[in-house]
Each structure stands twice: as C-alpha cells, then as structure tokens.
N, C-alpha and C positions, 0 to 999 in steps of 0.2 A: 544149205537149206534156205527156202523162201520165207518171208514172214512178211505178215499184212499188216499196216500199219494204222491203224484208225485213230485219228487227231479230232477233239472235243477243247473247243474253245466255250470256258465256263468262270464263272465269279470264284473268288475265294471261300467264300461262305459254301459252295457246293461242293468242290471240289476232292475233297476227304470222300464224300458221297459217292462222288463216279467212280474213283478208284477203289473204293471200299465192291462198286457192283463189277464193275470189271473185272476184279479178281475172281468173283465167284463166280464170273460164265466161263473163267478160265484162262485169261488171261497169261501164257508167257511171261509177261514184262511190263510194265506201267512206269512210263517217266513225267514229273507233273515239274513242268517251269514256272514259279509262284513270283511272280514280278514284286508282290508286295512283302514276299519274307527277303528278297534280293533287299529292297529298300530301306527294310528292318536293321539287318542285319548293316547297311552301311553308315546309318541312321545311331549305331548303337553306339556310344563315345566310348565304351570299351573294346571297341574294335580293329582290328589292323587293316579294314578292307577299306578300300578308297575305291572313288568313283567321280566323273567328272559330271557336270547335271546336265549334258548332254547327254551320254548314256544313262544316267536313272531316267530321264524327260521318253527316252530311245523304248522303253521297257514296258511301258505302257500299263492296262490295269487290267489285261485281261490276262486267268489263268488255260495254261494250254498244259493237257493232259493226252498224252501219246501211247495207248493200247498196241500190244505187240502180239498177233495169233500166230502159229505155225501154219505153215501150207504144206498139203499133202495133195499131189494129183490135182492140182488144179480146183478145192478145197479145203475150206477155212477151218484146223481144229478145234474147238471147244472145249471147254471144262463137264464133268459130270453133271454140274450144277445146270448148265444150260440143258440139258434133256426136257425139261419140262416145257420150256418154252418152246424146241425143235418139234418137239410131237406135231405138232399143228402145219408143218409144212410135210414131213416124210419120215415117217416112223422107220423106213429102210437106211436112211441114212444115220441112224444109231449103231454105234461101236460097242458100246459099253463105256463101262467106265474105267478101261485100263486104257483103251487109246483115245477117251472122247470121243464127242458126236462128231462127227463132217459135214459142214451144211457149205453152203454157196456164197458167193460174196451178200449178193442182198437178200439171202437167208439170215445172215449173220447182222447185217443194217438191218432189220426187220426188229431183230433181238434189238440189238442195241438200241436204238431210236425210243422204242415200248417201254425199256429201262430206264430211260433218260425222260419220259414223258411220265413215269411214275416217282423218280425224283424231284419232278419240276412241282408234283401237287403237294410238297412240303417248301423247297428251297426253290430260288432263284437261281437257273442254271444259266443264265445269259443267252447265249450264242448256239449253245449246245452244238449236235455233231457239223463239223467241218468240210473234211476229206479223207480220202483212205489212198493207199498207195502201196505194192512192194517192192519191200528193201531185202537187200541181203545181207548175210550175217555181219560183217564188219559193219554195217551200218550204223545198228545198235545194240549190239551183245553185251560190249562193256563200256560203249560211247555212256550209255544214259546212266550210267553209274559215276561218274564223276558229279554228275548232279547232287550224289547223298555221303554227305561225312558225317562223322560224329559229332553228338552236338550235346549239351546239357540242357534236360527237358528242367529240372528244376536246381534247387542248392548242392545237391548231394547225387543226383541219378544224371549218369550221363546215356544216352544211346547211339549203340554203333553198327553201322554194317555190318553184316557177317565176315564180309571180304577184307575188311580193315582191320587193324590189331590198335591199339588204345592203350598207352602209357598213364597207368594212373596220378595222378599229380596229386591228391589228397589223401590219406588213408579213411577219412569220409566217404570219399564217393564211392559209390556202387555203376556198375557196368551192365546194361542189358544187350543180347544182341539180336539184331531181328534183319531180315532179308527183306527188303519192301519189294521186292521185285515179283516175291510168294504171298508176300500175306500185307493184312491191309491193318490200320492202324498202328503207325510207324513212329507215332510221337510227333512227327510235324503237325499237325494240325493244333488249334489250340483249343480246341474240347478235351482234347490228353492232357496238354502240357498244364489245362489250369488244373486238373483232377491231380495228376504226378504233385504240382508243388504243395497243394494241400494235403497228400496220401505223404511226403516228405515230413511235414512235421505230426499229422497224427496219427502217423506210425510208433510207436513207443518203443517195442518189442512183446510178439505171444498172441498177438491178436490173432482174436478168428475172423476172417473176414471172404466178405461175399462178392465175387465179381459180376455185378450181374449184367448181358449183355456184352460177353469176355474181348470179344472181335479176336484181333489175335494173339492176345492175353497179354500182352501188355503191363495192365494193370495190375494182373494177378500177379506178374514178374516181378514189377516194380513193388509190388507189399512184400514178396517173401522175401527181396535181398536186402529189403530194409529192415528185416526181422522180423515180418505177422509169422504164428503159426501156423495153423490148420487152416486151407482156404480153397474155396469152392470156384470155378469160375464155369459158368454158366451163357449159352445162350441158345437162338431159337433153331440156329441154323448150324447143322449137322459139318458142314465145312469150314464152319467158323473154329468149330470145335478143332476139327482135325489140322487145322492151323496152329492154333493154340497147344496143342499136345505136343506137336512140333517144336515149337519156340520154347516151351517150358521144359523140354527135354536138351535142348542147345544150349539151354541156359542154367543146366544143373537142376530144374527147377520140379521134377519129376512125381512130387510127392505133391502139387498142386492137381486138386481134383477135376478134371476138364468132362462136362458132361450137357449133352443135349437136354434144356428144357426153359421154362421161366419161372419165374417169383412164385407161381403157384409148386413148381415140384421141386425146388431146392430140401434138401436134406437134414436141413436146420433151421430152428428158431430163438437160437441163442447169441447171431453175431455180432461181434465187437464194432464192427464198420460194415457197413452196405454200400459199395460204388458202382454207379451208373452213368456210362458214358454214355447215353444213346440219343433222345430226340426231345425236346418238351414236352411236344403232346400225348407220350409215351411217361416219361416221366410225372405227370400232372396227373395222371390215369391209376399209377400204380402206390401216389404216395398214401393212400389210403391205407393200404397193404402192409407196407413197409413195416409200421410200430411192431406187427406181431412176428416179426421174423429176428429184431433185434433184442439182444439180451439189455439190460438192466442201464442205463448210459450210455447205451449205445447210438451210433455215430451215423446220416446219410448221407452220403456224400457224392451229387450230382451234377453231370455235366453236358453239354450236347446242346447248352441252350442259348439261340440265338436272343438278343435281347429286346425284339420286340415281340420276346414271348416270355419275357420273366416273371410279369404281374400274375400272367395264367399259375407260372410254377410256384411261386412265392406264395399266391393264394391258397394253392391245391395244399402246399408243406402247412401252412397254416392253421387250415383246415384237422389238417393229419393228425395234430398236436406237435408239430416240431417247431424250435426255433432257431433264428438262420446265426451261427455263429460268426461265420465268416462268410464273403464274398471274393470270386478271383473275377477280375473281369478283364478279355483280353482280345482287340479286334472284334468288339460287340458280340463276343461269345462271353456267357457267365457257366460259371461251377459253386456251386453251393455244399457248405458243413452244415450241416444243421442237429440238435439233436432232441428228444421228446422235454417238453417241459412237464418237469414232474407236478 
C-alpha cells in the first residue's frame, strides 16, 4: 500500500496541537522529531545518552511532525472526523465512516492548511505545512516507531508503547500503555507530564475524580492505577472519547466513565479532584464553574498553559475562590493545584 506523507515544520509549543488535529482527520500515523526533548534528554546528568555538540548544534530548533494517510485509487483516506470539512468540496466523495472519506491530494491540503491556520489563532505554529510525498510501506510502518520508548512521565508512572513490554524496576511504579500512532496525548508533551507529576502525589487512594477534556485519557489512566476510585473522563469531541475507551480498556481500566460532553453535563458535583489539561483561555473561562462541581476540599488541577498566559489563569483561579498550592513549571508551560479557600 501507498501512503501520503504530509511533513509540518512547527515550534514545540505547537506541536502536541498538530498531532492532537491530525489524528482526528485520521491520521494512520504521526511521527514528531522534538529536537528539544533530543537536547533534554542528553542534557540530563542522569543520563547514558551522549552526544557530541556537533550533532546537538546539527538538530536545530525546529519541531517536524510527519502525518501518514493511506492511498486508495489514487485518493487520500481520511478519518470520519474529516467529513465535516469534506462536505464543502464533494459530498460524493463520502464513504462513511467505516472506510473514511476519499478526497484528493489538495482536497486533503485544503483540510489540513484550514487546521493549522486555526491553530496558529491560539499557538505559534512556525513554519507550518512543508511538503507531501509518497512513501511505501517499509518506509514508515515501524521506521517511525523507533522514535517512541518508554519513558517516566513523573516519580511513580512510567508510559509505554503498546509494542513494547516494560520490566518493572520499582514496585511503586505504575505502567500505562498507549499507541501514539492512534491516539493523541501520549505523555510527551509537558502540559501531561506537569499534570501526571502533580496527579503522582495528590493521588492518595478513593478519590473521585473528573477528567475533564480526557483527550485520550491518559489522565484518567494515570488517576485510577494510582488508586482514585470512581472517575469520569470527559470531553467535547466524540472521537476523543472513542479513543479513550480504547486505552482505558488496554489498560485494564474499564470501569473509567468515558463520555461526550463539558463541565456543564458531567454527572457529578461532588469530585475529590478536577483535572484539566486543555488551553488557558478555556481554562480562565470555565474556573468560575469549577467550585460547584467539587466536593468539600476538593482539588483543581490545571494544565495546557503556556506562560505568557498564566497572569490570565491565576487571575480567573483567584477570582473563583481558589488558591494556588503548587506550581509545575516546565519549557514555559505551567500546571496548577489549587484549592477553594474556605
């Protein structure tokens, strides 16, 4: 089989973003080469990875994110989720949603481009799209998977490819597994990992807690193997869900509620912890909300924010009646504990 390759040269800051929309037009495949988690990571004294400063200087600052469609008859597949966009060029060229839509090359840059131009009115996308080209299967079936091993998002939670098997070293740590290749929010990014290391310790055991904005639950995973009980994960987009139910079922985790909606149609008003990994200006919007949905002490615990937006979020929590217990701050992304002052 054919597959189209569509390369988007973008900042780190965006980058979780494009692969988070590419997945939902449908996506195959998504490999992101992060030159600055390359750097991190050699950068780290507890590291075995060496590098000579010719190759770090080689690696440069730009992230490249490489979308993988399937070709069919000389047409590009799509996800379900892209229909709504396809409408607008030929509603004949609709499958359904068992084999996807079929559009044209620059039917498919038409999409994409419009995606990346409604990312840019939040984040700095750099460069954005590049070039397109196809490859065939040996090119990157299992090539772009060497890109992702398992890694420790915080103390205790490690995440690992599905393809990979993981020797536990601690009897602390907890194992998630997640397929970044399907679903998006994989833990690399660090609006996860600051949320993970704070969800690490104010996890106790029993909590109820709310995932809200689940992506592809992730979060919710990482509360119940840490011992929350009852937990909801929530978001706006119906494939996000259907991601989620997936990962929570691969990961034993079954008994997590996965269901379409927001903060207004969650199920409860009594949770132990409320976690949001989403955007500031989403976040800034909804902490108004938040008091009446958390029981008695309860905990919100936010993330997704770039930090030349934090005065907005810290204001809006303020405002709310919270206060900020902790701070993770990580690549000028922040995550915030906060809880109501009595």
């Amino acid at each position: 089989m054919k597959w189209a390759e569509f390369t988007i040269i973008t900042t780190e800051e965006a980058s979780e973003a494009i692969a988070e929309m590419l997945a939902q037009i449908g996506a195959d495949g998504i490999a992101v080469t992060d030159p600055w988690e390359i750097k991190r990571i050699i950068d780290d004294p507890n590291s075995l990875s060496y590098a000579d400063n010719g190759f770090v200087n080689s690696l440069g600052e730009d992230v490249t994110v490489r979308a993988y469609f399937a070709e069919l008859d000389g047409l590009i597949r799509l996800g379900p989720k892209a229909e709504e966009y396809v409408d607008e060029f030929d509603t004949t060229s609709i499958y359904g949603n068992i084999t996807g839509s079929r559009v044209s090359v620059d039917e498919a840059l038409t999409i994409l481009k419009d995606q990346l131009a409604k990312i840019s009115e939040f984040l700095d996308i750099g460069r954005g799209f590049d070039s397109w080209k196809y490859v065939e299967d040996q090119d990157w079936e299992n090539e772009w998977k060497k890109d992702y091993k398992a890694f420790k998002i915080s103390d205790r939670v490690v995440i690992c490819p599905s393809w990979e098997s993981y020797e536990v070293k601690d009897p602390s740590e907890v194992v998630v597994s997640l397929d970044p290749g399907s679903a998006f929010g994989t833990g690399t990014h660090e609006t996860t990992s600051t949320c993970a290391s704070i969800l690490d310790t104010a996890i106790k055991g029993g909590e109820k807690v709310l995932d809200l904005g689940t992506g592809s639950g992730i979060l919710a995973i990482i509360c119940k193997k840490l011992g929350a009980g009852d937990i909801d994960a929530v978001d706006i987009d119906k494939l996000a869900v259907d991601v989620a139910v997936d990962n929570c079922e691969i990961n034993g985790c079954s008994d997590i509620d996965c269901y379409v909606g927001e903060l207004k149609d969650v199920k409860s008003s009594d949770y132990d912890i409320i976690v949001a990994n989403i955007i500031a200006d989403v976040i800034a919007a909804i902490c108004g909300d938040v008091p009446s949905r958390l029981a008695p002490g309860g905990k919100f615990i936010c993330s997704g924010i770039i930090n030349t937006k934090k005065e907005k979020v810290e204001k809006a929590l303020a405002e709310a009646g919270f206060k900020i217990l902790r701070v993770e701050e990580k690549n000028d992304w922040m995550a915030y504990e906060a809880v109501i002052v009595p």
